[in-house]
C-alpha positions in Angstrom: 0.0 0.0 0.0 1.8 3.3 -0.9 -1.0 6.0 -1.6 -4.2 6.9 0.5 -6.3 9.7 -0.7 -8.6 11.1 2.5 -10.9 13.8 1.4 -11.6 16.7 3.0 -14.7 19.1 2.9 -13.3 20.8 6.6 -16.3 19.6 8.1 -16.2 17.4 11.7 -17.0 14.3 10.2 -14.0 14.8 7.4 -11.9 16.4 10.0 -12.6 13.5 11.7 -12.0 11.4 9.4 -8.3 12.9 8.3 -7.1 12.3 12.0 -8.7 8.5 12.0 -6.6 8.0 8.8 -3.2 10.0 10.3 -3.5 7.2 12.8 -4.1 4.6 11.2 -1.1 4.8 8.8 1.2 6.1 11.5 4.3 3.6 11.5 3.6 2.6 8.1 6.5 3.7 6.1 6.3 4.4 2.2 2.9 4.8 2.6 1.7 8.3 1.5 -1.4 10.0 3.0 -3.2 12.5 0.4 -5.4 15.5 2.2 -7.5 15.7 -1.0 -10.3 18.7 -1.8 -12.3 19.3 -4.3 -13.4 22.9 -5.0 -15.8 24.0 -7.7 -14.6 28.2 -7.8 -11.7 29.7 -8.2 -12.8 32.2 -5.3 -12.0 29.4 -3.0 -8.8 28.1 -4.0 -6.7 30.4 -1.9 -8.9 29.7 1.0 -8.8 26.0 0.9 -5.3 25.7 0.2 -4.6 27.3 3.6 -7.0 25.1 5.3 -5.6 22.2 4.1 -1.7 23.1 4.3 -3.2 24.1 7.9 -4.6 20.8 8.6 -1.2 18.8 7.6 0.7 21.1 10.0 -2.0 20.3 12.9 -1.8 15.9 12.1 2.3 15.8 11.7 2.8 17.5 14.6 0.6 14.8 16.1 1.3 11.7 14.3 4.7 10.5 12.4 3.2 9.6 8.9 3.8 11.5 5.7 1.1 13.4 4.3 0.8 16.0 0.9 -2.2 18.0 0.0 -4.0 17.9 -3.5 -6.6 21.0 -4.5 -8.8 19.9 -7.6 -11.2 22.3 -9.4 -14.2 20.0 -10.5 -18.0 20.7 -11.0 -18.9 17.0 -9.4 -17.0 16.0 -6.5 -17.3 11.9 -7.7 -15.5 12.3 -10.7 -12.8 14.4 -9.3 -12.0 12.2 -6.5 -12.1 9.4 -9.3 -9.8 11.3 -11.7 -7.4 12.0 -8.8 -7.8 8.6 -7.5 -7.2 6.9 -11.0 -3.9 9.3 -11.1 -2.4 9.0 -8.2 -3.2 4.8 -8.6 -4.4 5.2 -5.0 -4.4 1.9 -3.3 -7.0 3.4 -0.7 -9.5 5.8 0.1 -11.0 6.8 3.3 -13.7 8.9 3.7 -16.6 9.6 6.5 -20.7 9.3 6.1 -22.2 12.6 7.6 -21.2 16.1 7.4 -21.2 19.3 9.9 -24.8 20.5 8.4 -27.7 19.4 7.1 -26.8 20.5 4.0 -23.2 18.7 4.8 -24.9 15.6 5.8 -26.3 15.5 2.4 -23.3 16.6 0.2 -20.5 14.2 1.8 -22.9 11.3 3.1 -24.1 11.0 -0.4 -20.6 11.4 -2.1 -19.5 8.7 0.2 -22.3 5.9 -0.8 -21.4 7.0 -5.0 -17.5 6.1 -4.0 -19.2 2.7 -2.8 -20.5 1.7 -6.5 -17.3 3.2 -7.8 -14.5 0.5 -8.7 -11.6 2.6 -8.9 -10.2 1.4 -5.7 -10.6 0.1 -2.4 -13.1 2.6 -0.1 -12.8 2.8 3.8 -16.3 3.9 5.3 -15.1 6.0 8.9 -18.1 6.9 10.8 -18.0 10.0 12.6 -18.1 8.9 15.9 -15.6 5.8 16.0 -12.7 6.0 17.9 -9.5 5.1 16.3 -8.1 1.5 17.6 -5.2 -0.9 16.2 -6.9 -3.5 13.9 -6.7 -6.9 15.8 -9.8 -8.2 14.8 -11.4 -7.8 11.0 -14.5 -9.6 9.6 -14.8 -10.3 6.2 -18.4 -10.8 5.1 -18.8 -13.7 2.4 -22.2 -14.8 0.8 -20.3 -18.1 0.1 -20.9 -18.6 -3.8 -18.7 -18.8 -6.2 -16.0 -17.1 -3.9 -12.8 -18.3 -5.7 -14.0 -16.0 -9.0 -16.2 -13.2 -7.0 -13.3 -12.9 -4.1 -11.0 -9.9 -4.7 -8.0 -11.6 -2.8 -5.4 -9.7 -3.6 -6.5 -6.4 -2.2 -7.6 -8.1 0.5 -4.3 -9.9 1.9 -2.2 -6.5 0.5 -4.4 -4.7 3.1 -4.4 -7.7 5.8 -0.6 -7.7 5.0 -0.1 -4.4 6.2 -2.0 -4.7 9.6 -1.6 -8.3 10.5 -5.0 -8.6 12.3 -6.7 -11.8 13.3 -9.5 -12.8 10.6 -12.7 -13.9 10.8 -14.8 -14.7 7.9 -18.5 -14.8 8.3 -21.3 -16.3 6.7 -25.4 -15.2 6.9 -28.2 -17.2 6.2 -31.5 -17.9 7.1 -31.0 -21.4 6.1 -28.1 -22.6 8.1 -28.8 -25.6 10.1 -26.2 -27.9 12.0 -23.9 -28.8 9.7 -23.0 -27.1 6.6 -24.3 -27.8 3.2 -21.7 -29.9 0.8 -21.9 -26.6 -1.3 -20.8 -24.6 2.0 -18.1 -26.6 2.5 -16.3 -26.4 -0.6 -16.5 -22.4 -0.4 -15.4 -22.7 2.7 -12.4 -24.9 1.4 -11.3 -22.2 -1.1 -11.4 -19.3 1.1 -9.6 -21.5 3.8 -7.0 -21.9 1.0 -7.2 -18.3 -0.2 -6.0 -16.9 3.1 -4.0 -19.7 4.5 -1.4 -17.5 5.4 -3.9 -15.3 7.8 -5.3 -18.0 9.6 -8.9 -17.7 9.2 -11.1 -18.6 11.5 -15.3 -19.1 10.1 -18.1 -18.4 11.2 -22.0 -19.7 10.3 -24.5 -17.7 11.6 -28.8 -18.8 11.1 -30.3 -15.5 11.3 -32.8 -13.6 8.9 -31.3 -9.8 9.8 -28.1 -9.8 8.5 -27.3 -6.2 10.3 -28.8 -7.7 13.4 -26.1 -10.5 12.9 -23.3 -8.4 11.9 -23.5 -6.3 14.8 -24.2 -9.0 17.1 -21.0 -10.8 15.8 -19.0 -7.3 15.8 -19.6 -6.6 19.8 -18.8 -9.9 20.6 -15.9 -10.4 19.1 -14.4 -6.7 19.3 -14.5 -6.4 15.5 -12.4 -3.5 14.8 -13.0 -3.3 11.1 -15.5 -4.8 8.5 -14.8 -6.0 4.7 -17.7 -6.1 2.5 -17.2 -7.4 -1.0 -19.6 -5.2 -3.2 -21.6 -7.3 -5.4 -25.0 -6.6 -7.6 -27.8 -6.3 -5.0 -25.7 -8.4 -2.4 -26.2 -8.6 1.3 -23.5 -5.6 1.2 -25.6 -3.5 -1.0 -28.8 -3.9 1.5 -26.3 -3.0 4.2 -25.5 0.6 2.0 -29.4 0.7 1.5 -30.5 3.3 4.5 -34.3 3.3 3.4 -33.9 -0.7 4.0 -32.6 -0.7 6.7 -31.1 1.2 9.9 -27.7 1.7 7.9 -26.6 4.8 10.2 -27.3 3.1 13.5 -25.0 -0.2 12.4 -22.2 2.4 10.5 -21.5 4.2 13.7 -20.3 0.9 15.5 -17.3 0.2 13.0 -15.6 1.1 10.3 -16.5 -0.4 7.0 -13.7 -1.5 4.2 -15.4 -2.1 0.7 -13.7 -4.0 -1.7 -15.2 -4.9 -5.2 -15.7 -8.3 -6.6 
């Protein structure tokens, strides 16, 4: 992992957001953190640039990671983060869900689930009231078909390889019973052999609420992060879905890591 581009729109949760990502890369050398903003007048250029070059100065005095700041003039904030993120071949980016407004709220929580459906690279979902904490325990969510081909591995163990944190792999269905299904078990088998060197750990859980699962199974095991592999119209997309379900609620728990199939 080399770059990480954290946009900023100087609000709490992005403020937020910028020091959750200062810490989480600190120690982590050759990896470069990007304060990225995205302004749409030239009137604010000047303004931003000190705000940003301000808010570098206020993290590296705090935490030992090394950091640049990137202005970009663009009329839609997706496709400029895109552009940027596509140009700088960022192997992350980490952004919040809410903003300091109503308006904010709208603008960045919104921006935030477009980055979800777009495949340019990895997306780390920071909600605005998580405390940072060292990743010892990740869960990586798996509907358990066809998992050798739908599986993006290689991000995966690139990230896992960085942090070294226990996994656990968990599975969601209504229909689990005792014992697994034969089908089961040979998905089970190739993820096993995916990420042999991170020994896995699985888990099958029978429940019909797969946020009511995923949170139970995130407190109990003090789940630091998430991994959701986005799919068409997967169990991760319902998760994303806030008018089906109570999306805000679960995101305020832990931070989410979306990788795409």
């Amino acid at each position: 992992m080399n770059t990480v581009i954290v946009p900023v729109d100087f609000s709490t949760t992005s403020l937020h957001t910028a020091r959750y990502a200062a810490q989480l890369l600190v120690g982590h050398h050759g990896v470069n953190m990007l304060l990225y903003h995205g302004y749409t007048k030239m009137s604010e250029e000047e303004e931003s640039m000190e705000s940003l070059l301000k808010l570098k100065a206020e993290l590296m005095a705090d935490f030992v990671v090394s950091i640049e700041v990137l202005l970009y003039k663009s009329d839609d904030f997706v496709e400029g983060l895109e552009r940027v993120a596509r140009h700088r071949k960022a192997d992350l980016v980490i952004m919040g869900i809410t903003g300091k407004s109503a308006i904010a709220q709208v603008f960045f929580g919104s921006n935030t689930l477009k980055m979800v459906e777009n495949k340019v690279c990895p997306l780390l979902i920071v909600p605005e009231k998580v405390a940072y904490r060292e990743l010892k325990n990740v869960m990586l969510t798996s509907d358990f078909k066809d998992t050798v081909k739908t599986t993006p591995s290689a991000p995966i163990k690139d990230f896992l390889s960085v942090f070294n944190p226990k996994l656990h792999i968990v599975n969601v269905d209504k229909n689990h019973y005792i014992s697994l299904t034969t089908a089961y078990e040979k998905e089970k088998q190739h993820l096993a052999e995916m990420f042999k060197d991170y020994d896995p750990e699985f888990y099958f859980m029978r429940l019909y609420d797969v946020n009511e699962a995923l949170t139970l199974f995130a407190h109990d095991k003090d789940i630091d992060m998430i991994i959701l592999i986005r799919r068409n119209e997967n169990f991760a997309e319902r998760i994303f879905r806030a008018s089906r379900t109570k999306a805000m609620t679960y995101h305020s728990k832990v931070p989410i890591l979306v990788m795409h199939e």
